[in-house]
PyMOL CGO cylinders between C-alpha atoms (Angstrom):
from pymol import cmd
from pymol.cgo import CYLINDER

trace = [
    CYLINDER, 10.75, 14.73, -2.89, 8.06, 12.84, -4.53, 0.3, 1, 1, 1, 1, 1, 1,
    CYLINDER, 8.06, 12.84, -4.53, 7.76, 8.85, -4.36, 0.3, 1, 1, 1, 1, 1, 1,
    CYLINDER, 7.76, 8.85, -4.36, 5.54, 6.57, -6.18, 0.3, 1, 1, 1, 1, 1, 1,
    CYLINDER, 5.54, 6.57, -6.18, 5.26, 2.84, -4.58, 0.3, 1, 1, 1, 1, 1, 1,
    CYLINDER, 5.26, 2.84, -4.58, 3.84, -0.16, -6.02, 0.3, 1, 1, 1, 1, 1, 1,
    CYLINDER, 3.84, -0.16, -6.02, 2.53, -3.27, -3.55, 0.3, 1, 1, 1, 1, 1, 1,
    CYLINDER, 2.53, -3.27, -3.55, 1.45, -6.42, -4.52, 0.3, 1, 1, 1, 1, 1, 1,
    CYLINDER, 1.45, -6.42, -4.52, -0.08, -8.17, -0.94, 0.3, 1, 1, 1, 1, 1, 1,
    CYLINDER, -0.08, -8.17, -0.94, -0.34, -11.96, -0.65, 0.3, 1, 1, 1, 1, 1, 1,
    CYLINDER, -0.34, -11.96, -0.65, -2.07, -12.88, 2.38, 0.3, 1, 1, 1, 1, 1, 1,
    CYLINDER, -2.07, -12.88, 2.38, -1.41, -16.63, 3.33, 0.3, 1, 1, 1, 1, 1, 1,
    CYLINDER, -1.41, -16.63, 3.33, -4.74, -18.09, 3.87, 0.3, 1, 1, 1, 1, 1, 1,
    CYLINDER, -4.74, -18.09, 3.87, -7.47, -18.79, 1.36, 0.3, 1, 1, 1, 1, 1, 1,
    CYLINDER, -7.47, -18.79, 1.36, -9.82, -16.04, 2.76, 0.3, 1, 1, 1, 1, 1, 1,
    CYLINDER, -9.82, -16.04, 2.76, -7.48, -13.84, 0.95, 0.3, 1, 1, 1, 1, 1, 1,
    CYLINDER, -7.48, -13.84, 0.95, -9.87, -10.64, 0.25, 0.3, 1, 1, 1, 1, 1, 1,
    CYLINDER, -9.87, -10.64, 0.25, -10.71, -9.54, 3.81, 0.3, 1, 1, 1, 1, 1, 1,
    CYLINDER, -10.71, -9.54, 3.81, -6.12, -9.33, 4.26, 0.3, 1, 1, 1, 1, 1, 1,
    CYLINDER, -6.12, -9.33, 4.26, -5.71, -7.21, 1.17, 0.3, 1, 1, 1, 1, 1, 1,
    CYLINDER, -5.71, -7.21, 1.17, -9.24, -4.95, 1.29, 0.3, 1, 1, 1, 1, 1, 1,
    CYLINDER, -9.24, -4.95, 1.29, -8.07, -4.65, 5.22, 0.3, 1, 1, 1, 1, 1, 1,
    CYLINDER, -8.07, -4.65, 5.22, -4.48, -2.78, 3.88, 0.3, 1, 1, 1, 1, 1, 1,
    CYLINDER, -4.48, -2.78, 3.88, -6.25, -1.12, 1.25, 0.3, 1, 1, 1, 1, 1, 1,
    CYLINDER, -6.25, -1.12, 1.25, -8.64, 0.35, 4.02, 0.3, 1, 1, 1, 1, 1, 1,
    CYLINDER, -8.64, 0.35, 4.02, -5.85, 1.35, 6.35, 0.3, 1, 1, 1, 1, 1, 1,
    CYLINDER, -5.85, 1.35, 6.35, -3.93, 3.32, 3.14, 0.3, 1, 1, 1, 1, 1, 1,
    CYLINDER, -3.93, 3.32, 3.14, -7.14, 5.63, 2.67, 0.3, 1, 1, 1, 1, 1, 1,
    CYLINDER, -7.14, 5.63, 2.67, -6.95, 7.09, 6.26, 0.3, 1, 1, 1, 1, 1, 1,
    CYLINDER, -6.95, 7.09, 6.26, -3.74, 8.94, 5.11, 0.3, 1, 1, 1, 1, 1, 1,
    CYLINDER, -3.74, 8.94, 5.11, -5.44, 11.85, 3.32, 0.3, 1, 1, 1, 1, 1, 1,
    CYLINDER, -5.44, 11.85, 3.32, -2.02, 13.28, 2.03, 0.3, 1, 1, 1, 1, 1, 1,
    CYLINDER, -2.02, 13.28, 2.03, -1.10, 10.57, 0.17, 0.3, 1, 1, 1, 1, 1, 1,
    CYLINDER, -1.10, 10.57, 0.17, -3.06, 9.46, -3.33, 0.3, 1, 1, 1, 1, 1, 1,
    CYLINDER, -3.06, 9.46, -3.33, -3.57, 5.60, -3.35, 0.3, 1, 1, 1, 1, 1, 1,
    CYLINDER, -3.57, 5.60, -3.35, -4.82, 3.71, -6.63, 0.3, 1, 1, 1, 1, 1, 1,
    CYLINDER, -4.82, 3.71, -6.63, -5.82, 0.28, -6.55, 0.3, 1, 1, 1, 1, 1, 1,
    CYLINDER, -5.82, 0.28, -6.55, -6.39, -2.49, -9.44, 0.3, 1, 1, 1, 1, 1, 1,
    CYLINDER, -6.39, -2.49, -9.44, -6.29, -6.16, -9.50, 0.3, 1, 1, 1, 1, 1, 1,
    CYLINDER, -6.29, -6.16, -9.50, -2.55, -6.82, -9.70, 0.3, 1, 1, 1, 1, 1, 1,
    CYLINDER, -2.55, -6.82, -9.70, -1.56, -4.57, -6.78, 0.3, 1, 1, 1, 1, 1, 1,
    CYLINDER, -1.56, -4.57, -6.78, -2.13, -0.83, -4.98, 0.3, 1, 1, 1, 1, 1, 1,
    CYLINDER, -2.13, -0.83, -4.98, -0.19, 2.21, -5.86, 0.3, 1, 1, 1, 1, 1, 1,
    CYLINDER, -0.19, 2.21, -5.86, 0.87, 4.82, -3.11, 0.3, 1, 1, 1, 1, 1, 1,
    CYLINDER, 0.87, 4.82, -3.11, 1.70, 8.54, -4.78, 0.3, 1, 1, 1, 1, 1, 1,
    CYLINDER, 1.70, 8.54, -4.78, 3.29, 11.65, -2.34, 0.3, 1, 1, 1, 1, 1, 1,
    CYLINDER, 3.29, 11.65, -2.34, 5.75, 13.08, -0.57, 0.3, 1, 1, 1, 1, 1, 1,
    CYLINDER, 5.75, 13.08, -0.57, 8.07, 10.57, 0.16, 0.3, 1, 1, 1, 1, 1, 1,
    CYLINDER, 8.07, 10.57, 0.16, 7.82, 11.10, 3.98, 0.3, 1, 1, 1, 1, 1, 1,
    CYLINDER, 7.82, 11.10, 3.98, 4.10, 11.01, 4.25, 0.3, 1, 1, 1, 1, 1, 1,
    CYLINDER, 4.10, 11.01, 4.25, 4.61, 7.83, 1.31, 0.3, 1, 1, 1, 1, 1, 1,
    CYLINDER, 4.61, 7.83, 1.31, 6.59, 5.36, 3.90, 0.3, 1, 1, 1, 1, 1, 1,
    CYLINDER, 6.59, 5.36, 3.90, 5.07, 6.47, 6.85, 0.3, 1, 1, 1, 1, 1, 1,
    CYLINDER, 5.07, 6.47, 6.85, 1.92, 5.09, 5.41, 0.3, 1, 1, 1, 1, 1, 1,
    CYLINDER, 1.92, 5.09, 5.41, 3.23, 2.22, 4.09, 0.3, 1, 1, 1, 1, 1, 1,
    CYLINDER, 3.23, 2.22, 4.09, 5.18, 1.25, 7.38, 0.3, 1, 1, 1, 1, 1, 1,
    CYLINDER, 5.18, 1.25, 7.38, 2.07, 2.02, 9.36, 0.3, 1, 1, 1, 1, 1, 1,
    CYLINDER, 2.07, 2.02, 9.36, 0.45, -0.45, 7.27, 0.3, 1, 1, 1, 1, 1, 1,
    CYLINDER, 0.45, -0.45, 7.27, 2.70, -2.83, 7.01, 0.3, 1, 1, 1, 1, 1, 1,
    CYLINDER, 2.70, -2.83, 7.01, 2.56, -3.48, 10.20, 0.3, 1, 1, 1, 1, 1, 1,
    CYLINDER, 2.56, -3.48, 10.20, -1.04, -3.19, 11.11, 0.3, 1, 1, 1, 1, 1, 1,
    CYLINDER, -1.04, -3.19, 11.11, -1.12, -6.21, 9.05, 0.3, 1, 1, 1, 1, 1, 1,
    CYLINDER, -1.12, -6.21, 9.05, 1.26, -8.28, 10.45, 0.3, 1, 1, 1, 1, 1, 1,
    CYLINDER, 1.26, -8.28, 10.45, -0.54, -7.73, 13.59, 0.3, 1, 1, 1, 1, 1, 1,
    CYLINDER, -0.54, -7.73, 13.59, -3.50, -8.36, 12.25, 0.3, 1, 1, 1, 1, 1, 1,
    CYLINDER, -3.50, -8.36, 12.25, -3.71, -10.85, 9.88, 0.3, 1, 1, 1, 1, 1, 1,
    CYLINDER, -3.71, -10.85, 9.88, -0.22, -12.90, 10.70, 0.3, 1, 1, 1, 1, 1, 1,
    CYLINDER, -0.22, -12.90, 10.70, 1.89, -13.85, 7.35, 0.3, 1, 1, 1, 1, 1, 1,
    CYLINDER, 1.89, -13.85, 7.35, 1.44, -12.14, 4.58, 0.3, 1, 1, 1, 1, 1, 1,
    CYLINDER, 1.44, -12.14, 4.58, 4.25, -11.58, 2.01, 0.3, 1, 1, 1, 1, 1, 1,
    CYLINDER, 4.25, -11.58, 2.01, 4.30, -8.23, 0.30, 0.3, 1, 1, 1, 1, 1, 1,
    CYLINDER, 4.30, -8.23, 0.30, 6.36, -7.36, -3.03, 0.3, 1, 1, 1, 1, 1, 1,
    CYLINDER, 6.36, -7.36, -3.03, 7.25, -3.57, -3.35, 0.3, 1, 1, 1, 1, 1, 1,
    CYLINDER, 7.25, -3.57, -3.35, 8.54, -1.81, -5.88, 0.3, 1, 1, 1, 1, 1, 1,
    CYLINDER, 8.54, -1.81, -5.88, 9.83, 2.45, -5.05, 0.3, 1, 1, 1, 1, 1, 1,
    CYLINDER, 9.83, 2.45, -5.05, 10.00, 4.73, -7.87, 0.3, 1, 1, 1, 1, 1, 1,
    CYLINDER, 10.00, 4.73, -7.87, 11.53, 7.99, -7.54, 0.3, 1, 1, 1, 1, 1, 1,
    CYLINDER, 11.53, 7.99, -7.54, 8.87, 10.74, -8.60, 0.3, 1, 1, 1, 1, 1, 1,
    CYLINDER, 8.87, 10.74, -8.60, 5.07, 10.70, -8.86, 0.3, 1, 1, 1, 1, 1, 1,
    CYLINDER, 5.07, 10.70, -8.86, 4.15, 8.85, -11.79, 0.3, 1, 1, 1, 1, 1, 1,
    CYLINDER, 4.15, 8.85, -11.79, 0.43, 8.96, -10.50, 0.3, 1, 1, 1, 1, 1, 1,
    CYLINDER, 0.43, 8.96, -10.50, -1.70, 9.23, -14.05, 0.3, 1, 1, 1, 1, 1, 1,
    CYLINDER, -1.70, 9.23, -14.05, -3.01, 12.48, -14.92, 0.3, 1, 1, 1, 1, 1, 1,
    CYLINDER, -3.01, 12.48, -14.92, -6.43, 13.51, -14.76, 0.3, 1, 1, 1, 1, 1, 1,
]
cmd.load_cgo(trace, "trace")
């Protein structure tokens, strides 16, 4: 099953780039996934699996790292990744 997930990240602290680049950083080490990025939010196209174990992974690496942050998700069955 395919999913396609949309993130908006707002970090809580006016350094706000260095929170969101960090997430966007972490979501390129998953090679199977397909992760798109513009200045409203990051999209996350896959395998659903391989989708939210990225995303959970994450997630949490930036809780840990960065403290609050408040993230706004939206899952979409499918992959509605544009195509090339």
């Amino acid at each position: 099953m395919k999913l396609t997930v949309e993130i908006s990240k707002y970090p809580f602290t006016p350094e706000y780039i260095e929170p969101i680049q960090g997430f966007i950083d972490e979501l390129a080490k998953f090679d199977q996934i397909k992760v798109i990025t513009n200045t409203l939010s990051t999209q996350i196209f896959g395998d659903y699996d391989e989708v939210m174990a990225a995303v959970q992974a994450c997630i949490k690496f930036s809780f840990e790292t960065y403290g609050t942050v408040v993230f706004v998700c939206k899952f979409l069955h499918g992959d509605f990744s544009p195509k090339d």
